[in-house]
C-alpha positions as CSV (number, residue, x, y, z in Angstrom):
1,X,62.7,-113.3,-12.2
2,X,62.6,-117.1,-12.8
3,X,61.5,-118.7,-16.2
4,X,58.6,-119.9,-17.2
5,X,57.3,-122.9,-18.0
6,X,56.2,-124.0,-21.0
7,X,53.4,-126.3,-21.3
8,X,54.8,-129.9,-21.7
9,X,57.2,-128.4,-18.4
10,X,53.6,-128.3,-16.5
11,X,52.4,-131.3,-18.1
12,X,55.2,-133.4,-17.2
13,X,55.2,-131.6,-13.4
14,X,51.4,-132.2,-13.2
15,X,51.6,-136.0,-14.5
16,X,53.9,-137.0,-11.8
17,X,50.9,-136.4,-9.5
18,X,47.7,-139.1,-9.7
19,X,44.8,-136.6,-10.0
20,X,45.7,-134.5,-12.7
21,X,45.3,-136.1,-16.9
22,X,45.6,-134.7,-19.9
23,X,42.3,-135.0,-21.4
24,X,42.8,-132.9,-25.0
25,X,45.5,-131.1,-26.4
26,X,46.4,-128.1,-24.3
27,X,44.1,-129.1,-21.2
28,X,44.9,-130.6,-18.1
29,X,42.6,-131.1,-15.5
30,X,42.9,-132.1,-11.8
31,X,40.1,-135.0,-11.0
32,X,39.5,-133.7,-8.0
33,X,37.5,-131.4,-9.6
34,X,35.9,-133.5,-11.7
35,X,31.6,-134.1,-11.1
36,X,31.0,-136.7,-14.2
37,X,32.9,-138.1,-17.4
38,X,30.4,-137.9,-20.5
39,X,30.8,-139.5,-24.1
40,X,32.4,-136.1,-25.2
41,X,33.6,-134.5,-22.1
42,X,34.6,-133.9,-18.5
43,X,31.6,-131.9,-16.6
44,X,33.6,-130.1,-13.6
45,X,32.2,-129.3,-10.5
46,X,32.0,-125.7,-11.6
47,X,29.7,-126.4,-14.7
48,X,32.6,-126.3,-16.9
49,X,32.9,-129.1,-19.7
50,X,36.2,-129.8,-21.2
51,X,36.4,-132.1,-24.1
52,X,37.9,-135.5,-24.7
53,X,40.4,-136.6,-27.2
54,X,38.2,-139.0,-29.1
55,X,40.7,-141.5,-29.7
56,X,42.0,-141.7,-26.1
57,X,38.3,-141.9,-24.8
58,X,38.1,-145.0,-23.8
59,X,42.0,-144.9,-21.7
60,X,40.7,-141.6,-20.1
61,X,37.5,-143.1,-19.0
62,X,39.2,-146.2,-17.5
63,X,42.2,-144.0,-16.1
64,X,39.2,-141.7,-14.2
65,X,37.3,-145.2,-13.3
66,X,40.7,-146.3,-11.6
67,X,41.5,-142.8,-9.8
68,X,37.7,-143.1,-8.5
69,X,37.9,-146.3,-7.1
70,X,41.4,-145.7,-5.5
71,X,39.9,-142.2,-4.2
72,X,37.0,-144.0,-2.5
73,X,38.9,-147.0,-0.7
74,X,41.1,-143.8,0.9
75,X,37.9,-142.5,2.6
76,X,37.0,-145.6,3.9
């Protein structure tokens, strides 16, 4: 049976791709899946909300912005 992974192994794995972040300790989500950003959280597609790191608001918002707008000019 092969090891497991610890958390910063799946964080680091998950980073090296452009739609996933780390938006609070312990919680990674892929943007893919993402329906809005609010002041306090990610709302998912699913209805789920996961919360933002308060002090890294303002990166997370501009590194979903970015992902967004690079997203888009793909489906052109």
């Amino acid at each position: 049976m092969p090891g497991r992974l610890h958390l910063p192994q799946v964080e680091q794995l998950l980073r090296a791709q452009e739609n996933f972040i780390v938006c609070n300790r312990g919680v990674i989500l892929n943007m893919d899946k993402v329906l809005r950003l609010n002041s306090d959280c990610f709302e998912m597609l699913d209805g789920t909300r996961l919360p933002v790191r308060q002090k890294d608001k303002n990166t997370l918002f501009a590194q979903f912005t970015q992902y967004q707008f690079r997203h888009m000019r793909r489906e052109l």
